[in-house]
N, C-alpha and C positions, 0 to 999 in steps of 0.2 A: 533580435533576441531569439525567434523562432529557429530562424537558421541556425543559429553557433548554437543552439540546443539538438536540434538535426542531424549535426556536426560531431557533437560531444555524443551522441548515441552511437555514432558510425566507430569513434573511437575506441568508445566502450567493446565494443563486437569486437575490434583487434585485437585489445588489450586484452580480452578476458578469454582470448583463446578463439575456437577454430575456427576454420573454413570451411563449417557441414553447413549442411539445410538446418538452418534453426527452427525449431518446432515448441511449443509447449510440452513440458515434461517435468516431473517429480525426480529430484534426484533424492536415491537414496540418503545421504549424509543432510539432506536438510530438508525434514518431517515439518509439518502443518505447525507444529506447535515453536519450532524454529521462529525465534524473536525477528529474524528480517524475512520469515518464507514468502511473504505475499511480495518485496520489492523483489527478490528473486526470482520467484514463480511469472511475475507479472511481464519485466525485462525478459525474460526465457521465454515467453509465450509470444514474444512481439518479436525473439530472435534479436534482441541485444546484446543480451549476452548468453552465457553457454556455458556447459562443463568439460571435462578430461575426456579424454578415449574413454577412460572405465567407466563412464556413467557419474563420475562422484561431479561434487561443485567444488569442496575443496573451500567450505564457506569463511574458514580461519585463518588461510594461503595470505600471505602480503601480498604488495603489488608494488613493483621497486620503483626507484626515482626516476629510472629511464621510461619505463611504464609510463609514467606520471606525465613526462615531457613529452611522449608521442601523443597522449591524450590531449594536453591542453593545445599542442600545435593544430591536431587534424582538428579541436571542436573549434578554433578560431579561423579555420579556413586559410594558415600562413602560407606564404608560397617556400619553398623547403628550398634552406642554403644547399647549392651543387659545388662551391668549392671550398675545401677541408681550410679551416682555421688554425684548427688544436687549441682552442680555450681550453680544454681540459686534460689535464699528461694521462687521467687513466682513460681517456676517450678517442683511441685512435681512429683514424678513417676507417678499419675494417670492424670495425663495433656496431652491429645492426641500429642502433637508435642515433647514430652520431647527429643525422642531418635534424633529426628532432630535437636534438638535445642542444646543437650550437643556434637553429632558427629560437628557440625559445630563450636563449642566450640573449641575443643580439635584440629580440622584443623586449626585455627585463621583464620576461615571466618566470623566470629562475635565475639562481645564482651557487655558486660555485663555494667552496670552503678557502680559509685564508694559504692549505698549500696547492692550492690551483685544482685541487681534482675536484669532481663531482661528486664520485661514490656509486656509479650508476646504477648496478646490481645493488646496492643496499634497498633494504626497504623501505617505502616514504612514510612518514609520520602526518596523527590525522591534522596537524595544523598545516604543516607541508600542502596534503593535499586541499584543503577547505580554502586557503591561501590562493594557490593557483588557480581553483575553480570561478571565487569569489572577487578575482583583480580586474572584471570588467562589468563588475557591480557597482551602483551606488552607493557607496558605504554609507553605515545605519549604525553606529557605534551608543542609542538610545539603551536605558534600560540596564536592568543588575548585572554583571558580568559572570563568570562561572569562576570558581572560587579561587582558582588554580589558575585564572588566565587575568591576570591583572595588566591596567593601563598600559603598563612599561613595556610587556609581550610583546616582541616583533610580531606577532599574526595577529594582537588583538582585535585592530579594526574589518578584517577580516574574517573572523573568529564570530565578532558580535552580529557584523551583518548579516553570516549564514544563519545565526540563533535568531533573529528580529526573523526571519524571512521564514523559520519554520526549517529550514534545510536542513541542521542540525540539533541535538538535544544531548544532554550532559549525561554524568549518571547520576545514580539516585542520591550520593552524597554531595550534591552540587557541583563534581568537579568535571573539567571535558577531556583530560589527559592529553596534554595536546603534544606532547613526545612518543606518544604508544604508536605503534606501527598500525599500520591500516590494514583491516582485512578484507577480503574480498566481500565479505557479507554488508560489513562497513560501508563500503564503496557502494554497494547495490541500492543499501538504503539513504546513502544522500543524493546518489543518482533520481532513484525516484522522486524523492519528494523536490527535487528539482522541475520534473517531469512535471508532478501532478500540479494541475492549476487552482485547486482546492485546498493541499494540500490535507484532505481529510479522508479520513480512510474508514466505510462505512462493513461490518460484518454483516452477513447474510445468514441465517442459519434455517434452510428447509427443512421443515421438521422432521422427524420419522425419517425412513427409510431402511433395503435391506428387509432383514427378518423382521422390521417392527414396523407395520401397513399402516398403522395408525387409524381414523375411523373408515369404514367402509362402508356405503350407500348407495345405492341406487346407481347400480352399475362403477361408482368411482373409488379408487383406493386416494387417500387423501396423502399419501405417501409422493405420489404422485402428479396431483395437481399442484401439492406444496413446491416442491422441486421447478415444473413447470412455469408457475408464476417467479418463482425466485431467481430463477436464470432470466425471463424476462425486465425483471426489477434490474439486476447487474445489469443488462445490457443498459437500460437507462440512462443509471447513474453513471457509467462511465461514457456515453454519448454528453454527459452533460459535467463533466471531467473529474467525477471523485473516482478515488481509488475502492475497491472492493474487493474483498476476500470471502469469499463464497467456505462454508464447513463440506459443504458437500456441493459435487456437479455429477452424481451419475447414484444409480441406486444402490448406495452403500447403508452399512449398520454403523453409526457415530453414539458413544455413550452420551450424555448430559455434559460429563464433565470433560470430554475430550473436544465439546463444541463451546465450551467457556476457557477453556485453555487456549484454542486457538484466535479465538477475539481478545483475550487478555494478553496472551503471550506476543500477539503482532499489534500492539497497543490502537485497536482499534477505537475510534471517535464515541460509534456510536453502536448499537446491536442489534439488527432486527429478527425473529424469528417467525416464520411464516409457516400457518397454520390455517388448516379451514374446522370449521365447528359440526358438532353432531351433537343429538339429544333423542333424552327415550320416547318423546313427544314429534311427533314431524311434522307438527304446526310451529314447532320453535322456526324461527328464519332470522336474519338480518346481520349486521354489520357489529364488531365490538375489537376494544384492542386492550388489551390486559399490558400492567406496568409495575414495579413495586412499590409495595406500598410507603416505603420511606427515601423514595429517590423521588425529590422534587424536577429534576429535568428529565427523567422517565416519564413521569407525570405529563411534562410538557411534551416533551416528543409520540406520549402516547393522543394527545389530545390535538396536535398536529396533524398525525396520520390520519386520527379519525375523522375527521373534518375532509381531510383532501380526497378520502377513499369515498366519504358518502357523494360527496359531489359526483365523483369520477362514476360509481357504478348505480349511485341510487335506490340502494337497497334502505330496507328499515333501520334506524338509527338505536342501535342499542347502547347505546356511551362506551365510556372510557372503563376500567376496570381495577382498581388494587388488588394488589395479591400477596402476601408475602410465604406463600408456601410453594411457591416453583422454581426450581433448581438453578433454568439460566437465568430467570433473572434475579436471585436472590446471589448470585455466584459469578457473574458478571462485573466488573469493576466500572464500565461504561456505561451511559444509561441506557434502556433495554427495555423492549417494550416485545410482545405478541400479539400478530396480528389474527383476526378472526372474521375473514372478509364473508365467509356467507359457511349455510351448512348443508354439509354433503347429506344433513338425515331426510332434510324439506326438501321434497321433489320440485317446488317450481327452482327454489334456486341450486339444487341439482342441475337442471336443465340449460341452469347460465352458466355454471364449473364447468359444462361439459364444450364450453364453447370459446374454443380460440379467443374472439374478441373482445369476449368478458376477461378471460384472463389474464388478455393484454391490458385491459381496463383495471385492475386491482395491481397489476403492476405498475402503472402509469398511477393510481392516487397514492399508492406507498411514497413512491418516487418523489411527488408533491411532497407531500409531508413532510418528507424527509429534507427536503428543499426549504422549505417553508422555516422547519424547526430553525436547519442553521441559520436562517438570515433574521429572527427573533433571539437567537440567542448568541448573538455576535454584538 
């Protein structure tokens, strides 16, 4: 399985265009708040896939049926028909996808219309492609079907097993459209959650940053370590295979509500935002993680972190905390917690903030928690 996933990434990188250096990069046409930016952003950073010459991604683009057929041949590793058949009258020998398109033929990973042609330029449809992806899966046809994909559906059983597996999801009106053309953005996001072995996709959100320092103490801007610790927490959780979508990686200015849009909008799991504490007092010290007050699995994930974080750094144990007068998490659709690992105003545990291996240590209890949470609430 690993392999023919290996395989289907390498595809992905043809199909979706060039032959540059693939780099991590923001394309214009598809902003943070973009419903698939993070399977985007994520594929782009790893050099999966890529965008136009002009910079755009082009997240709306189809991806035609020939498209489709070079994919499923290279992620299965086929060895590529060398002499022309013509199973298909619109698919002559000089048609760039031929040898894909009759090898996939002759596997019965595709099939053709009743007047022999293929259609190769059209563009595939999402049951088309979910079909294709899903033919060397276990089928899993358990469980409600989506409203518009009934038993009879030639893709059903196919259909249902990327739905069981998390690989796909409907829309909000129950239905999965399984005629609608596929778009690129589409594509990125069943790709990833293929990809991810979690399939759970945790938000990050460093607090402050840019023109807004946040608390400042004894030597440290909390702006700062927030970010610091946050990047380390990502690194983590994706060593330990969840997906992550970070509001910020460098020191920028994010409103409240354009770091709940972007956990909301890339239907993040869960929401973490990373803070450290300060008071007018600088005997105040220790550990607390604030949740809302009417989100019972907040509640729990706040009560997870704090447990995994006091272990991990050993600070004073200040409990869990309700809130319901803060923005992300009263504005968050996921449960949502902030964290308050130690404060910048108390000079001894200033002197731990200031130290790489503390801050890989409150990265490492988040992480826990986090850990923790899902396997309690699964």
């Amino acid at each position: 399985m690993r392999k023919s996933l290996l395989l289907l990434l390498i595809a992905l990188l043809i199909i979706f265009l060039p032959k540059t250096s693939a780099f991590a990069q923001k394309f214009p046409d598809v902003p943070p708040t973009h419903w698939a930016f993070y399977s985007i952003e994520s594929l782009a950073s790893k050099g999966i896939i890529a965008g136009y010459p002009d910079g755009l991604f082009r997240p709306e683009a189809h991806i035609s049926r020939s498209q489709i057929a070079k994919l499923v041949v290279s992620s299965k590793a086929l060895s590529l028909n060398t002499t022309f058949k013509g199973y298909f009258t619109d698919v002559p020998q000089d048609h760039w996808a031929w040898q894909y398109i009759e090898t996939a033929y002759e596997q019965g990973l595709i099939k053709g219309f009743p007047d022999k042609t293929f259609k190769p330029e059209d563009p595939a449809t999402r049951a088309q492609l979910v079909t294709i992806l899903m033919r060397d899966h276990l089928l899993d046809t358990s469980g409600t079907p989506f409203t518009d994909v009934s038993p009879d559906h030639w893709a059903y059983p196919y259909i249902m097993t990327a739905k069981n597996a998390g690989i796909v999801e409907g829309f909000p009106d129950g239905t999965f459209k399984p005629e609608r053309f596929v778009t690129r953005a589409e594509a990125a996001s069943i790709l990833y959650r293929m990809l991810c072995p979690s399939n759970k996709l945790i938000a990050i959100d460093p607090g402050h940053g840019g023109s807004d320092s946040g608390a400042c103490a004894n030597g440290l801007k909390e702006k700062d370590v927030n970010l610091d610790v946050a990047l380390a927490l990502r690194n983590l959780l994706e060593s330990q295979g969840y997906g992550v979508i970070m509001t910020r990686t460098t020191d920028i200015y994010l409103s409240l509500r354009q770091r709940c849009d972007i956990a909301n909008n890339n239907k993040a799991d869960i929401f973490v935002s990373v803070h450290h504490n300060a008071a007018t007092v600088s005997t105040a010290r220790g550990t607390e993680v604030l949740y809302y007050t009417y989100s019972s699995k907040g509640k729990k994930l706040a009560e997870c972190i704090q447990v995994e974080l006091i272990k991990a750094i050993g600070t004073r144990d200040r409990g869990i905390k309700p809130r319901d007068d803060l923005y992300v998490l009263k504005h968050t659709v996921m449960p949502a917690v902030i964290t308050e690992a130690a404060f910048l105003s108390n000079p001894e545990d200033a002197e731990l903030l200031k130290q790489d291996s503390f801050r890989q240590k409150i990265a490492q209890g988040i992480c826990n928690g986090i850990i923790k949470y899902f396997s309690v609430s699964e």
